[in-house]
C-alpha positions in Angstrom: 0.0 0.0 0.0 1.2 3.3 -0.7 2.6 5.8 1.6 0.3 8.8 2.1 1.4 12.0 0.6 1.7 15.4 2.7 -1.0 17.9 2.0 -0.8 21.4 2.6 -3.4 23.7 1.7 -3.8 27.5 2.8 -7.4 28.2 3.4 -5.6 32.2 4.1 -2.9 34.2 4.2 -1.8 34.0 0.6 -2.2 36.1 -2.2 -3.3 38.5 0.8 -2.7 40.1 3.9 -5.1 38.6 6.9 -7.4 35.5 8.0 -4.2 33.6 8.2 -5.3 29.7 8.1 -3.1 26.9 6.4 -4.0 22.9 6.9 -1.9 20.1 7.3 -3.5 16.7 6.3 -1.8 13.3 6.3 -3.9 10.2 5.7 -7.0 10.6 8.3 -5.4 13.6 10.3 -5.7 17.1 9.8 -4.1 20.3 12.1 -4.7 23.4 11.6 -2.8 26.4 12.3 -3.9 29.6 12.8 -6.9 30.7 12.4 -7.5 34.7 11.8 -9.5 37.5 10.5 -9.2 40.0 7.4 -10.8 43.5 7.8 -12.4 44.3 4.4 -11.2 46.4 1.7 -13.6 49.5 0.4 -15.3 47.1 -2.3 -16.9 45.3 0.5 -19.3 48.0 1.7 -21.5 46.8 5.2 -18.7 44.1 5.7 -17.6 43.7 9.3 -14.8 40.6 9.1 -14.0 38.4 6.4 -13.2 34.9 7.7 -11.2 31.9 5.9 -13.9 29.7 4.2 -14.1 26.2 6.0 -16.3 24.0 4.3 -13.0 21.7 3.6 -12.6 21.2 7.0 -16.4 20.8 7.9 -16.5 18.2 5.7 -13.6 16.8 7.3 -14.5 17.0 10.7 -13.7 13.7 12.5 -10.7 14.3 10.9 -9.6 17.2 12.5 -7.2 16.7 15.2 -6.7 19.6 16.6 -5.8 24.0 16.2 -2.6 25.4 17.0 -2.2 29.1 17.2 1.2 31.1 16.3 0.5 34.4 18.3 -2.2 36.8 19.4 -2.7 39.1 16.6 -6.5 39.1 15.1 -5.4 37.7 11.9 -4.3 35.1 13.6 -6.5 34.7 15.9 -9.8 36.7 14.8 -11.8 34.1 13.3 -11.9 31.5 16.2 -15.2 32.6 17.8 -17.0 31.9 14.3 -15.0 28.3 13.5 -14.6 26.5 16.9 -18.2 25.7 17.2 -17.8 23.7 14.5 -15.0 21.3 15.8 -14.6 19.7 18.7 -11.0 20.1 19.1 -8.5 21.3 21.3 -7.2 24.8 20.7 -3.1 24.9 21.5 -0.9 28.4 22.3 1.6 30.0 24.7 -0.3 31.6 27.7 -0.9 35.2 26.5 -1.7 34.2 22.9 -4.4 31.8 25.1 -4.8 35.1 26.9 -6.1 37.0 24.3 -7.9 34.3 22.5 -9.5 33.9 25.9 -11.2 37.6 25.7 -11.9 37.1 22.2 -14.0 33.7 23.2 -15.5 35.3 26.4 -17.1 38.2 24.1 -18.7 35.4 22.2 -19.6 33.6 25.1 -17.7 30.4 24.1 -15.4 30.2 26.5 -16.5 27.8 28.9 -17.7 25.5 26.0 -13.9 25.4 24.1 -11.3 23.6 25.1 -8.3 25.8 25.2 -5.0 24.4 26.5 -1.6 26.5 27.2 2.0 25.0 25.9 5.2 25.8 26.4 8.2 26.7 24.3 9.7 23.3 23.5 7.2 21.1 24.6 6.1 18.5 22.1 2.3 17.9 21.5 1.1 14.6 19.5 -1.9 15.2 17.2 -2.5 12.3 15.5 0.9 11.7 13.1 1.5 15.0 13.9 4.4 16.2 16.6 4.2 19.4 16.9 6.9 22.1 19.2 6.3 25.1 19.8 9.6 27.3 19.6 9.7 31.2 20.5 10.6 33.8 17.4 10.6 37.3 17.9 6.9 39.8 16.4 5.2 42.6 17.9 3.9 40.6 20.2 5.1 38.5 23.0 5.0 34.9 23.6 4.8 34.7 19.4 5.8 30.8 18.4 7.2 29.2 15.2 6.0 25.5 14.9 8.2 22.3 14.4 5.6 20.0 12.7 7.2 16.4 12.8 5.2 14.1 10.3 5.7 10.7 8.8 7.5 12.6 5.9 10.3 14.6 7.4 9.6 18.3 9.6 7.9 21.3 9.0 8.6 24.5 10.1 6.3 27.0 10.0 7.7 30.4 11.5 4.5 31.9 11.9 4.8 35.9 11.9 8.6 37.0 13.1 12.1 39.0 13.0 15.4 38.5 14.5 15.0 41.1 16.9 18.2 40.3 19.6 16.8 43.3 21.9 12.8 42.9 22.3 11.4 44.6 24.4 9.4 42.2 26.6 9.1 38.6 25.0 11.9 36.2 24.0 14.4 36.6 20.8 13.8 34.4 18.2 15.4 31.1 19.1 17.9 30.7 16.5 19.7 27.8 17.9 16.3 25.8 17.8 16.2 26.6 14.1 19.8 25.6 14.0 18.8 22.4 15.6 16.4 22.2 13.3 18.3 22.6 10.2 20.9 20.0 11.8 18.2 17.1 12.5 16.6 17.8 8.6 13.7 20.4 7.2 11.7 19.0 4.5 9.2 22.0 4.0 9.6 25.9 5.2 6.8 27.6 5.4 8.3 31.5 6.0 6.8 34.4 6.5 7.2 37.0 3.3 5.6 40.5 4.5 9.0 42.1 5.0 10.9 40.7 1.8 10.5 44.4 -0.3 12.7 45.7 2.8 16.1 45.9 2.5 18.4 44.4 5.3 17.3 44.1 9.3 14.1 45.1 10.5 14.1 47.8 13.8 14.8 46.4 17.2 10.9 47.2 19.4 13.3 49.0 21.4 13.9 51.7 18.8 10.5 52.7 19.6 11.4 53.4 23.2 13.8 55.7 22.1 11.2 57.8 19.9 8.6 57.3 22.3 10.6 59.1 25.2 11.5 62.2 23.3 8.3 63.0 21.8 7.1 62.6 26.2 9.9 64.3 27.6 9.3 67.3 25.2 5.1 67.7 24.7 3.8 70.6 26.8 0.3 68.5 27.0 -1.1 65.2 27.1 -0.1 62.9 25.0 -2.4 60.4 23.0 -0.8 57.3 21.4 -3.1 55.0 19.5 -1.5 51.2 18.6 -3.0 48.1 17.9 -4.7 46.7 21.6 -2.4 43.2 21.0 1.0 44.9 20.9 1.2 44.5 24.5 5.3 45.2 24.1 4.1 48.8 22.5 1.6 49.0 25.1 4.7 48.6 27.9 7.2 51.2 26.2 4.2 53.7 26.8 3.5 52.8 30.4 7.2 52.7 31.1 8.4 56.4 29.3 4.6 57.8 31.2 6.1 56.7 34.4 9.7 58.2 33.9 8.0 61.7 33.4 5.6 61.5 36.0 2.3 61.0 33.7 -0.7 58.9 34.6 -2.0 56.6 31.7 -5.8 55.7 31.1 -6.9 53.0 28.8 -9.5 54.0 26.3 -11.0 51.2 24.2 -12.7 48.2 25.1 -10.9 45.7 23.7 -7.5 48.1 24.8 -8.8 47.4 28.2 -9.2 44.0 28.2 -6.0 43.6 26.6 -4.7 45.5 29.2 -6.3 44.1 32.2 -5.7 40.6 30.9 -1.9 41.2 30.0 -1.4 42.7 33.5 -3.1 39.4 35.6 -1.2 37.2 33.7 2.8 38.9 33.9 2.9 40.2 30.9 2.3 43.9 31.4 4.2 45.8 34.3 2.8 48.8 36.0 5.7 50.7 37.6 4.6 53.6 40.1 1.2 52.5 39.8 1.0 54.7 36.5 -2.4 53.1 34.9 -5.2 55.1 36.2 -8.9 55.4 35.7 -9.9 57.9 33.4 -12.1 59.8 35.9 -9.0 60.0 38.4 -6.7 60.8 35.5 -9.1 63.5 33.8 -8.5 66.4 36.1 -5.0 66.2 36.3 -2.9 69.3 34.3 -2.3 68.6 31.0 1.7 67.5 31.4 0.4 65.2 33.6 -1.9 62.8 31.7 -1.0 59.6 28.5 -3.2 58.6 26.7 -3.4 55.0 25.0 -6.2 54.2 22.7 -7.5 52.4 20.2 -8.0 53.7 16.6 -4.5 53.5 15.1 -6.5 52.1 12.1 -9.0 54.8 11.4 -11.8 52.6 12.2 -15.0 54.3 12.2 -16.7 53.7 15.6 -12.8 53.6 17.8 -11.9 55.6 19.9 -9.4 58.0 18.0 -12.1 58.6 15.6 -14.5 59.6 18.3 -11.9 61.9 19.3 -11.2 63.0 15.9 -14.4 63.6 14.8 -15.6 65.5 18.4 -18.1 62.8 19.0 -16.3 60.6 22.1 -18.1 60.8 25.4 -15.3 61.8 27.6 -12.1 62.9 25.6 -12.3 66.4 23.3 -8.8 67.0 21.2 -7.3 70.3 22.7 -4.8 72.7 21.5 -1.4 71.5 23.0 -2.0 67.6 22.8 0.2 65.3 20.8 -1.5 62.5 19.1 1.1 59.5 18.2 -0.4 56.9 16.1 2.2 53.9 16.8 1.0 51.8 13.7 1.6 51.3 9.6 -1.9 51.2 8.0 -3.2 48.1 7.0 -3.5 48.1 3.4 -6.8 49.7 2.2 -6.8 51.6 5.9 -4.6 54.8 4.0 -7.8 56.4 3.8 -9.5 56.3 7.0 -5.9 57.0 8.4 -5.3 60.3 6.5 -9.0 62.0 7.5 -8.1 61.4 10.9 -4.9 62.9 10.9 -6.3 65.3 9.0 -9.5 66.2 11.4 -6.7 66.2 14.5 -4.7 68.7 13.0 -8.0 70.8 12.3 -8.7 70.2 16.1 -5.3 71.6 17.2 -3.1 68.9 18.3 0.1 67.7 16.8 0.0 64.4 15.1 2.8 62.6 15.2 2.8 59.5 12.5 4.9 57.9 9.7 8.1 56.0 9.2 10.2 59.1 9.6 8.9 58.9 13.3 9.9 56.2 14.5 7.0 55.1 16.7 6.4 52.1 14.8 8.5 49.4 13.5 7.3 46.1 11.7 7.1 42.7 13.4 8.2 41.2 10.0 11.9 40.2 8.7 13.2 41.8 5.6 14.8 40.3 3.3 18.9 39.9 5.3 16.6 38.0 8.1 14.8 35.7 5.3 18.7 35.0 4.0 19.8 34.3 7.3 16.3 31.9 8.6 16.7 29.9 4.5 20.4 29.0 5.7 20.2 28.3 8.9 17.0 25.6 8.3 18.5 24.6 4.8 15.1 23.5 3.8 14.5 20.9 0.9 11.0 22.8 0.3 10.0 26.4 0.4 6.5 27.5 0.9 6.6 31.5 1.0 3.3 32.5 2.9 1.5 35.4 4.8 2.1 38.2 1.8 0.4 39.2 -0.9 1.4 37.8 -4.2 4.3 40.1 -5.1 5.3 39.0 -1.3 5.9 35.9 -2.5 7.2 35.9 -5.5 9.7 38.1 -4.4 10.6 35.7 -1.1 10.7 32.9 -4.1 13.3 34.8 -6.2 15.3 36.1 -2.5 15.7 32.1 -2.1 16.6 30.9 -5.5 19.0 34.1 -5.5 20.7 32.0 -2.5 20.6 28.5 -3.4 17.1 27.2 -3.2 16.5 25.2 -6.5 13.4 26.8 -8.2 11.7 23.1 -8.8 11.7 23.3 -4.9 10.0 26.4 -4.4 6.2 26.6 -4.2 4.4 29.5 -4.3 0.7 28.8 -2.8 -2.5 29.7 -3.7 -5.8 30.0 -1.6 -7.1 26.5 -1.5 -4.4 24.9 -4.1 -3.4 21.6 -2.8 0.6 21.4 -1.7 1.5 17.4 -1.5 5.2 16.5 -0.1 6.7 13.0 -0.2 10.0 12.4 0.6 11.5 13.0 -2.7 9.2 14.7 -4.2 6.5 18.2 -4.0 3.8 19.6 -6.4 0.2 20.6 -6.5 -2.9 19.0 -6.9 -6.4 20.4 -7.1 -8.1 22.8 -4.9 -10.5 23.2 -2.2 -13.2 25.6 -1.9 -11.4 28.6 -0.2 -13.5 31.6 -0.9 -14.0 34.3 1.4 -16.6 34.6 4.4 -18.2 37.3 5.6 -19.5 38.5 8.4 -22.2 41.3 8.7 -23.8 41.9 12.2 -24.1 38.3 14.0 -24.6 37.0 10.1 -21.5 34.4 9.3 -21.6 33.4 5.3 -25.3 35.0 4.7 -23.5 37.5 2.4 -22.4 36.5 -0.7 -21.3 38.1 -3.7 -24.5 39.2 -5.0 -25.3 41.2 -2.1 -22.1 42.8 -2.6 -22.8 43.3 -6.0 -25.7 45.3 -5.3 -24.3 47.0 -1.9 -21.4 48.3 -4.5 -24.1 49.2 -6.9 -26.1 51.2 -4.3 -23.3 53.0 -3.1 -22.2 54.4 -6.7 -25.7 55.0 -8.5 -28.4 55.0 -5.1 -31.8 53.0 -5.9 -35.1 54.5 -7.8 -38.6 52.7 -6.5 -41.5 52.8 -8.5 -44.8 52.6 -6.2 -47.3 51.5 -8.8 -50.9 50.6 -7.1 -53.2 48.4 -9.5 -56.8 47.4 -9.2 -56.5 43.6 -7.9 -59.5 41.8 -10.4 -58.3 43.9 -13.5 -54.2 45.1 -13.1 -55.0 48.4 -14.5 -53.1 51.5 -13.0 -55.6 53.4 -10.2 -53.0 56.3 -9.8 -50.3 58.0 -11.3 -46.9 55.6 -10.1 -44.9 57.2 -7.3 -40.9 57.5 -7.9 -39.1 57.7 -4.6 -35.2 57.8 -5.2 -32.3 57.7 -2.5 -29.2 58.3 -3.4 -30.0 58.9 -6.8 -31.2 62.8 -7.0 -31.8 65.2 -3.6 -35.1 66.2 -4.6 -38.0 64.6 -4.7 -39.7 66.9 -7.1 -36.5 66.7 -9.6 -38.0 67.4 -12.9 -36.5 64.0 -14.0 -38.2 61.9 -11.1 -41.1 64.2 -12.9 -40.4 62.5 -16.4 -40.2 59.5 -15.4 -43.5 59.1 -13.8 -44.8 60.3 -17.1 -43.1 58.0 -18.8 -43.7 55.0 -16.6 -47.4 55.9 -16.6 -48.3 56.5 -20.3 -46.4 52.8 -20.4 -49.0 51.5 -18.4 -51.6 52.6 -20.1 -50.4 50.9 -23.1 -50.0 48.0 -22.1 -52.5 44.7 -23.0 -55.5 44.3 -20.2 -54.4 40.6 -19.5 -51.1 41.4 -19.4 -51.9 44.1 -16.9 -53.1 41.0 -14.1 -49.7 39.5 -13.4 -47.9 42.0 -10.8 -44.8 39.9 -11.6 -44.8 41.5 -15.2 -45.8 44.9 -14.1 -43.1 45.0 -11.9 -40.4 44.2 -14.6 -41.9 46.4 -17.2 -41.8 49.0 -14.7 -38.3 48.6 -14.2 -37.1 48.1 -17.9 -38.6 51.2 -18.6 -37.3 53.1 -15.6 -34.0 52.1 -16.6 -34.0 52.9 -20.0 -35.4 56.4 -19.6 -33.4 57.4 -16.4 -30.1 56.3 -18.6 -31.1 57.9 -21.6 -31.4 61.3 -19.4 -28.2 60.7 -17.0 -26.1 58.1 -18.1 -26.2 56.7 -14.4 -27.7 53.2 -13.8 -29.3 53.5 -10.0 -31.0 50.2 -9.1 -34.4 50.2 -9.9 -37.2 48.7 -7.9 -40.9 47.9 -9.0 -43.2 47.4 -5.9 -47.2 47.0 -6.7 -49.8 47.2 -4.4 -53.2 45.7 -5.4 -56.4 47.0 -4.5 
């Protein structure tokens, strides 16, 4: 009998950046790892999340062994809530990755029913065929994990998101001499994270951000408000530490910075030295010089906090002249937006925003492309998956590792639900899976498809024209003129072509056939043929265009 093949398949984190989810399948096992969100782009209008698609697995189930989780970041960890009901499986991570998925699941009210269970850094976990060690790298984040994934057909390492930072700030390098061990003992597949590969040379220490951090305290005549991402618990410490130093209280704004906080601070993780974090209602009467700020909003999301702030809607904070604002954060791509009209409504406000890479207040959690040199010797892989990156991510990371010796037959560059199988000897593709996206609307999980979108999109570019047309129920005819309501479309009701049209519409259906008149059905569409036609004809704009009839 032949000797199962290897599968790999990314259900995420390919060909994009977010909802980070790849599977691992040998014979009648599967892992998973990871298992994270994408926010969506501005073609998704309504979306809340977009989620890795799991009807693979789902069909799969009793084959599913188990989830193991790389670090604490939302793409990584974002999408639990929505796909552990599904499985029942344990859920493996270090403790504050476990800490943080722990507040995610308590929102949801899942906690009690998941089974969640905290490893170490180089303990070894058996999930069916798979042996799987958790070894520490260094990310924005601490207690961030590669995983050694020991299968029937030689190792895997996956190095989840990471740099070769020798100075973090408050989790543990990046083991380089359990990747050398690694290398030593024999790596048949790499799976490496690509993000950083357009950037020349070494990423930033975290502790370059300390240094920019406690000049722009030391020398801001008012409060200072910095807004980061509520996982980057080593940011988070930087600002509590520099606060302390110059005698400033900090309050937490944002729920989920809170949590975060509050969570991070039970478990270790987060120190408090001089007792600096302080209620907002203690800290708001302090002078000025007195008082940090850390928030949420870094993004430019709508309803956070900074946007409250920015737009002079947030229930307790109001921007003042004399405050610095210091958004500690890159913008997602598709964010640049929302990023820029806060900036740009703080400035209005009076307070002096300090941002970019010239900075300093942010540094990636990614290697560029001396690190990916460096991690590609030191494993010596026989295979080399380049993941989490969009596709010129990964191209490049394919060319970076050809440049140094990888053959190019041995380099795979993924694809969303491409199959990846690994023998021995041997690596290739075969078939997909389904691996579209999901997305999540309100408490709706999958109810939106691409049709809705369609239309959303549609709406938001052209509006929607209703046509009221009310019939006499035995006969169809037309009682009264139609009534055209548009949104969106034109401002005023009484627009002279709102006007036309109802002409229009209305000498239509007086033409039309008695018999035909009876069916609503066709009325409606003959309503909205004609609608279309003449509302084109007169402003080469296509709004949707609704028939509703009301028998009498």
């Amino acid at each position: 009998m032949a000797k199962p093949k290897l599968r790999i398949i990314p259900l995420g984190g390919v060909g994009e950046i977010g909802k980070n989810m790849t599977v691992l399948e040998y014979g009648n096992s599967i892992i998973v790892v990871d298992c994270g969100v994408m926010f969506p782009e501005e073609n998704m209008p309504g979306i809340d999340l977009v989620i890795p698609d799991i009807a693979y697995l789902q069909d799969r189930a009793r084959k599913v062994k188990a989830f193991f989780i790389t670090h604490g970041h939302e793409d990584h960890i974002g999408a639990l809530p929505y796909v552990l009901p599904n499985f029942e499986v344990p859920v493996y991570a270090t403790r504050l990755t476990m800490g943080l998925i722990e507040v995610k699941l308590r929102e949801h009210k899942l906690l009690r029913s998941s089974d969640l269970r905290v490893t170490e850094f180089g303990r070894r976990i058996q999930a069916g065929p798979f042996d799987v060690e958790f070894f520490s790298v260094a990310h924005s984040v601490p207690d961030a994990a590669g995983l050694a994934i020991r299968t029937p057909i030689g190792t895997v390492v996956h190095t989840g998101d990471f740099k070769i930072d020798l100075t973090p700030v408050d989790s543990k390098p990046t083991d380089i001499s359990a990747l050398a061990r690694l290398g030593t003992e024999g790596v048949q597949v790499l799976l490496a994270d690509s993000t950083g590969v357009e950037r020349p040379g070494y990423t930033p220490s975290e502790s370059t951000v300390g240094r920019a951090l406690d000049e722009i305290v030391r020398n801001a005549p008012g409060r200072v408000i910095t807004a980061t991402f509520a996982s980057l618990i080593a940011r988070i410490q930087q600002i509590v530490n520099v606060s302390a130093k110059y005698d400033r209280k900090v309050a937490v704004i944002g729920r989920s910075m809170q949590q975060n906080v509050k969570m991070a601070l039970e478990l270790g993780y987060l120190t408090d030295p001089g007792r600096a974090i302080t209620p907002w209602e203690q800290v708001a009467h302090l002078p000025p010089e007195r008082v940090s700020i850390i928030t949420t909003g870094a993004q430019g999301e709508p309803t956070s906090a900074l946007s409250r702030m920015a737009n002079r809607d947030h229930r307790q904070i109001q921007i003042r002249r004399g405050d610095t604002v210091v958004l500690s954060a890159s913008p997602i791509p598709g964010n640049e937006e929302l990023v820029s009209r806060n900036i740009d409504n703080l400035f209005k406000l009076g307070a002096n925003v300090i941002y970019g890479p010239e900075a300093h207040v942010h540094v990636s959690g990614h290697p560029g492309r001396e690190e990916l040199k460096m991690l590609t010797s030191i494993t010596s892989p026989k295979y080399l998956v380049p993941v989490h990156g969009e596709t010129r991510h990964l191209i490049l990371h394919a060319r970076l590792a050809e440049a140094i010796g990888v053959p190019a037959a041995n380099i795979l560059i993924p694809e969303l639900g491409r199959v990846m199988e690994f023998t021995e000897n041997s690596a290739g593709f075969n078939g997909h899976v389904p691996a579209s996206n999901v997305f999540v609307d309100g408490v709706g999980v999958g109810e939106i498809g691409d049709v809705v979108l369609r239309d959303r999109r549609h709406l938001s570019q052209d509006g929607v024209v209703v046509a009221v047309i009310t019939v006499d129920r035995r006969t169809g005819r037309s009682l009264v003129p139609p009534e055209i309501i548009s949104r969106g479309f034109v401002d005023d009701q009484d627009e002279p072509i709102l006007e036309g049209a109802r002409k229009q519409l209305q000498r239509n259906l007086q033409q039309m056939h008695a018999s035909a008149q009876a069916e609503p059905s066709y009325i409606q569409n003959r309503a909205r043929d004609v609608l279309q036609r003449f509302l084109y004809e007169r402003t080469k704009r296509r709004p949707m265009v609704l028939g509703l009839v009301v028998e009498v």
